[in-house]
N, C-alpha and C positions, 0 to 999 in steps of 0.2 A: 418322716414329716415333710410335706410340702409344702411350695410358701403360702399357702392359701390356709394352711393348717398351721403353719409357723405364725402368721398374722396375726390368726384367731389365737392365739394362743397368747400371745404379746398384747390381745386386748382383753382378750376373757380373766387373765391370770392375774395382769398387774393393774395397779391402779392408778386410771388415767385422768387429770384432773380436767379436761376437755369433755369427760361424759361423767365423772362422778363428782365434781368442784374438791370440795375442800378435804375429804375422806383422801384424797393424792397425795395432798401436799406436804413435805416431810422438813419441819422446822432445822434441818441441820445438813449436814454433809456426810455423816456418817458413812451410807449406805456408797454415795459417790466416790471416797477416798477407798473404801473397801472394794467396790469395784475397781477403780485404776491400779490400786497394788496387786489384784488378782490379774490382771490383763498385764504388768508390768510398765504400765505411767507412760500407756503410748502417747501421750499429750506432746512429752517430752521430745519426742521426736522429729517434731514439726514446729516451726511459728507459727505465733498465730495472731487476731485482731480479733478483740474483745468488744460486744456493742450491745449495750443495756438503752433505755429509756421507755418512756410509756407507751408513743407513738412512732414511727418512721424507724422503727429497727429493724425490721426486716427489709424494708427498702433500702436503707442504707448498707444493709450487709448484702442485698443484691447486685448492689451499683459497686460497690470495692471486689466483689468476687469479682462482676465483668471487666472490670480495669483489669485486677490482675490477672484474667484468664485471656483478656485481649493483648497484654502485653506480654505473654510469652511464657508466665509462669502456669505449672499443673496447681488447679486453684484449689482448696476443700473448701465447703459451705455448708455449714448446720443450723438449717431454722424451726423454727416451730409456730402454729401447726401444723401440718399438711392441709392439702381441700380435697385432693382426689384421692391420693396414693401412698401410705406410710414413705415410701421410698422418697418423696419431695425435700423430706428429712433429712437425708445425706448425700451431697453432691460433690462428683469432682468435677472440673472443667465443666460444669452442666448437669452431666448424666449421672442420675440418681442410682445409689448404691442396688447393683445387680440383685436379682432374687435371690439366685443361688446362694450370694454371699447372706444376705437375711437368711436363711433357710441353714446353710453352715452355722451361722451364729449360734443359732437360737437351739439347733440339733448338738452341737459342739457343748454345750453351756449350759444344758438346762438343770444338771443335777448342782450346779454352782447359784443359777436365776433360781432355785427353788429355796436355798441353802440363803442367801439373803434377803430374802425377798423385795428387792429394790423396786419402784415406783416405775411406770410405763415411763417417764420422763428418764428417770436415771440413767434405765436401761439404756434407753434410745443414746442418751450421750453417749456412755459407754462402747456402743456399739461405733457410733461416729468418728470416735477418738480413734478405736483401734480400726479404722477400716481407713482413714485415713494415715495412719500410721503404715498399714501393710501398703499402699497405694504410695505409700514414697512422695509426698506432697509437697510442693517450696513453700506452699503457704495456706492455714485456713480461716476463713472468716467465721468467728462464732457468735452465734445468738442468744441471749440470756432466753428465757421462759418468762418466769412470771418477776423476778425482781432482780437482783445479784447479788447481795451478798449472802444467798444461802439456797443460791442458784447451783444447780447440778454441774454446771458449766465453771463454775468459781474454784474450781482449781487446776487450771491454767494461770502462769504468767506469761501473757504477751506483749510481745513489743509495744504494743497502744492499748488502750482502751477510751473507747467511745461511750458517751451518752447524751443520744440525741435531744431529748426534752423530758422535763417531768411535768404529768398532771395527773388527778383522782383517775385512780383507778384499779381494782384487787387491793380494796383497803381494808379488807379481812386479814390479809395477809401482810400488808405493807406500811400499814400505820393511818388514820384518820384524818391526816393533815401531809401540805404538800415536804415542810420539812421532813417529817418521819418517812415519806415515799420518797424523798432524794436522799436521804441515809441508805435506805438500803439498795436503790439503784447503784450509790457510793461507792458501796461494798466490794464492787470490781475494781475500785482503785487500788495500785499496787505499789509497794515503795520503790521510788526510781521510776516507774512506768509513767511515761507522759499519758497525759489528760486529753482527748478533743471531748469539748461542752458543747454543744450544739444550741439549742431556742432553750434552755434553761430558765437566765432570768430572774430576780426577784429574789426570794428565801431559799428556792431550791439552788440558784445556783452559786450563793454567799453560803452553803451547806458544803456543797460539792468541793467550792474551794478552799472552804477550812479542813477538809478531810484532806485534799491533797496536799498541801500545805504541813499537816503533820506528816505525812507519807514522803516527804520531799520530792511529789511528783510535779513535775513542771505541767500549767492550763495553758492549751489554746479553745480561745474562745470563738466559736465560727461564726457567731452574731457578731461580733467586732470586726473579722477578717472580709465578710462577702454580705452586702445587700442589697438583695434581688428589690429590682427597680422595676421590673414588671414580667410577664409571661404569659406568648400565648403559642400557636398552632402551626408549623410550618402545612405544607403540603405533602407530604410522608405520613402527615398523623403522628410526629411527633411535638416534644415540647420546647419550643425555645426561650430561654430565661435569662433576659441578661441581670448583670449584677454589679454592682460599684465597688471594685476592690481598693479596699481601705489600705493595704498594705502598700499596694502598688500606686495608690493614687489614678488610678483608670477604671473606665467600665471593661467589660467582655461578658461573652454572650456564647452560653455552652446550649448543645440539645439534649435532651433525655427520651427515654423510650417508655417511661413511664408518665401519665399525662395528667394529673390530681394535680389541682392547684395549690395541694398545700406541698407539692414534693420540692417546692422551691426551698423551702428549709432544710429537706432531706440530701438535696442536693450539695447546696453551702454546707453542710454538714460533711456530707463523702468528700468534697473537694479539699475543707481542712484537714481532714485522718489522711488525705492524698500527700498533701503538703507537709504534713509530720513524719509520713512514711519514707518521704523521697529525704527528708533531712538525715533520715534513719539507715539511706545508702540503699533503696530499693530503687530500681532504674524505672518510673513510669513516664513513658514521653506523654509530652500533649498530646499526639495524635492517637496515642493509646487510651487517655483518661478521656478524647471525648468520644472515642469509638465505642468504649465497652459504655457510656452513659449511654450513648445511641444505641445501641444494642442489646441494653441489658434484659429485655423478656426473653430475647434470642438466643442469649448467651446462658443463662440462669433457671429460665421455664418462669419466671414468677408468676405470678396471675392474682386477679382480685384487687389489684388497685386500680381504681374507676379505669375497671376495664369493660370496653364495648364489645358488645354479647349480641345485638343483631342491629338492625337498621330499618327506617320508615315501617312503623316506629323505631328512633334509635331507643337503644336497650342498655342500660351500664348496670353495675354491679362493684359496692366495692366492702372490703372488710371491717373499716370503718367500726367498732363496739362501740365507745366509750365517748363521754361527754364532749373534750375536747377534737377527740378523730371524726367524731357526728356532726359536729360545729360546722370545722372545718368542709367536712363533704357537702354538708347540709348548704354551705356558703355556693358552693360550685353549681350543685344543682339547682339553685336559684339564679344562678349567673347563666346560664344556660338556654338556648330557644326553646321555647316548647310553648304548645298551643294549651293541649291538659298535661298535667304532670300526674303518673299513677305509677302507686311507691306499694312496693311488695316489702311486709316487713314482718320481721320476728326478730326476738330476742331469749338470752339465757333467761332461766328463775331467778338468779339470783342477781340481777340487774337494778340497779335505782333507776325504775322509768321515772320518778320526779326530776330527773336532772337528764335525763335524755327524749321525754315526749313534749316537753317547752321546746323542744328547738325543730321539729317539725314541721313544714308546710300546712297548715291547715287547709290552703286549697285544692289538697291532691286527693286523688280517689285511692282510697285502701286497703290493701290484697295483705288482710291480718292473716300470719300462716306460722308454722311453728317448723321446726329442722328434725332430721331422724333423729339429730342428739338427743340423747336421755335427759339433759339439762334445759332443754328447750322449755319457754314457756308458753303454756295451752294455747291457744290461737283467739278462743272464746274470750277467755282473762283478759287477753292481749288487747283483744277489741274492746270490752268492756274498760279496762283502765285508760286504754287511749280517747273516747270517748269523752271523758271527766277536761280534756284539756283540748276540746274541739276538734277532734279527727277523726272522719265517720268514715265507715267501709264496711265489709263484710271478711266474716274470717273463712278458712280454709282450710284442711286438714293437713296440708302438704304443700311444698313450695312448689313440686311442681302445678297442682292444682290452680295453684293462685295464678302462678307465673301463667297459666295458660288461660287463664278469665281477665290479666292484663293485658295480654297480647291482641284477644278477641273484642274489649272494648275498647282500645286507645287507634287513635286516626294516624291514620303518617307522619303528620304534623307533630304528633304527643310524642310525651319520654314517659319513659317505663323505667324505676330506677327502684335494684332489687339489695336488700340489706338490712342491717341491723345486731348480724350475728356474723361470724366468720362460718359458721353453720351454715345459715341459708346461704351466702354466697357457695358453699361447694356443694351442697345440691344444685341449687341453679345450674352448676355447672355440669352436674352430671347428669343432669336430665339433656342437656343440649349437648351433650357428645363429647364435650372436651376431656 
């Protein structure tokens, strides 16, 4: 088996809840603790940094890999989902777990993958854990999936554990209400294990800290520690953000290499898990925590966070799904120049567009288009429902298709801004070469 037959194999076989939803998702751990005692609990092998929330968890577990891959240590980094390459999934110092060793796995394992039949997610931890393990790692930053306390990842104890913000989102699976979704975001709290809460706030974070509080885990709260006072552009095209440290009683003013104006929380967020880490005896100088912020698509590969994809017309792209992350984007690109604004958009089926086609430009022209995912929804529908709440265009079969009738009607002047799904953002992507 080769890795091209290993892949297919690992998509055909298991089930992934990014193309089939809720038929994936497996209400327990079972299958995950049965895998790590089969592998021998490489988890245990390594430290690591635990980071759940709705939004900004993958940003945040990009910016602490780049601190610590800038400062010296061999990093591991496990996110999900990919946009291009199953391999985005597992990183050491950057570079995505070799084929070969995919292809080992999968050849090594399959009469055991057949024997449990664990979930495409499971698997993938699994496979993370122990590849990080054989790689001899000081340290990995891990990424929850869809919740955490019945997250494939949730058995690990790390030194920290993070949770950047709770809002609606996977309330099939996480509860109807913002309590019930910061329960089980919660669920990564560990007794003893210190706390960073990020943009929290309100019910969910008077949730979080009654859980830790039984757990006798000590909160820091990074909305009390750093508030960002404003953020714009240097001339690098990156971000500079200064911030009012409440602790210190001063401003300062860090860059990022990621440029969304909402990553100023994401930021204040990596900066506190920085500040609980170094209390915790991990050696990260300044010069390291704002090197690897500057660096972090360099360091990391991330991509998809209002990232710019071409120019006159400028073109962004970001992954943005859900009510709160669409707000947020939604804010940015109205804050933005542009002469016309033309928004390439698609969404999953199983989406509340009543809570995400309210927050739409109504003056943009729009490129309705659906993702190769199977979860995609029809492009026609797409049009048709958005329609009802004032936003007219034409639909499209294919992101590429769209993206190429945005391109050909927008002036230099105009923004082209493509999203909706983490879907269409990695088309996008791979129609343009990346």
């Amino acid at each position: 088996m080769n890795y091209q037959e290993a892949i297919e194999f690992l998509f055909s076989s298991l089930p992934m809840y990014q193309r089939v939803g809720k038929a994936a998702y497996k209400a327990n751990l079972d299958n995950a603790i049965r895998l790590d005692e089969y592998f021998g609990h490489p988890h245990r092998r390594f430290p690591s940094v635990h980071v759940a929330g709705t939004n900004g968890k993958g940003s945040v577990s990009h910016m602490l890999a780049s601190v610590f891959q800038q400062s010296g240590f061999k990093t591991g980094l496990y996110t999900s989902p990919h946009l291009l390459d199953f391999r985005e999934r597992i990183r050491v110092n950057g570079q995505p777990i070799p084929e070969e060793e995919v292809t080992g796995f999968i050849n090594s394992h399959r009469p055991m993958i057949r024997e449990i039949s664990p979930s495409f997610f499971e698997m993938t931890v699994a496979m993370a854990f122990n590849h990080f393990a054989r790689e001899d790692v000081d340290i990995a930053i891990i990424e929850t999936g869809l919740g955490g306390r019945l997250d494939s990842t949730n058995i690990i104890t790390p030194l920290l554990s993070v949770i950047t913000n709770i809002s609606m989102d996977h309330m099939e699976f996480l509860g109807s209400d913002l309590s019930s979704i910061a329960r089980e975001k919660g669920g990564i709290i560990k007794p003893g294990i210190p706390l960073v809460a990020g943009q929290t706030g309100g019910e969910p974070e008077k949730v979080l800290l009654s859980m830790a509080r039984e757990l006798k885990a000590s909160v820091f709260l990074a909305r009390q520690a750093r508030e960002p006072l404003f953020q714009t552009m240097n001339q690098e095209g990156t971000s500079l953000i200064r911030f009012q440290n409440h602790q210190k009683g001063s401003t300062e003013t860090w860059s990022c290499g990621l440029t969304g104006g909402y990553q100023k929380e994401n930021v204040a967020t990596a900066l506190s898990a920085i500040d609980c880490l170094r209390e915790l005896g991990w050696n990260l100088s300044e010069t390291s925590v704002q090197e690897g912020l500057t660096k972090v698509t360099g360091n990391t590969g991330i991509m998809g966070r209002w990232q710019t994809v071409g120019s006159n017309p400028k073109s962004i792209c970001d992954t943005a799904h859900n009510q709160a992350g669409i707000s947020a984007t939604m804010d940015q690109v109205m804050q933005a120049p542009w002469k016309e604004l033309h928004m390439v958009w698609g969404v999953v089926n199983d989406k509340d567009l009543g809570t995400i086609l309210p927050l739409l430009p109504r003056e943009a022209h729009y490129y309705f288009t659906r993702s190769k995912a199977p979860r995609s929804l029809d492009a026609l529908i797409l049009r048709e429902k958005a329609a009802a709440y004032g936003l007219s265009g034409r639909d499209f079969p294919s992101v590429k298709e769209a993206y190429k009738e945005a391109r050909e009607k927008a002036g230099e002047n105009d923004m082209i801004f493509t999203g909706g799904s983490t879907f269409v953002v990695a088309d996008l992507l791979e129609v343009l070469g990346y």
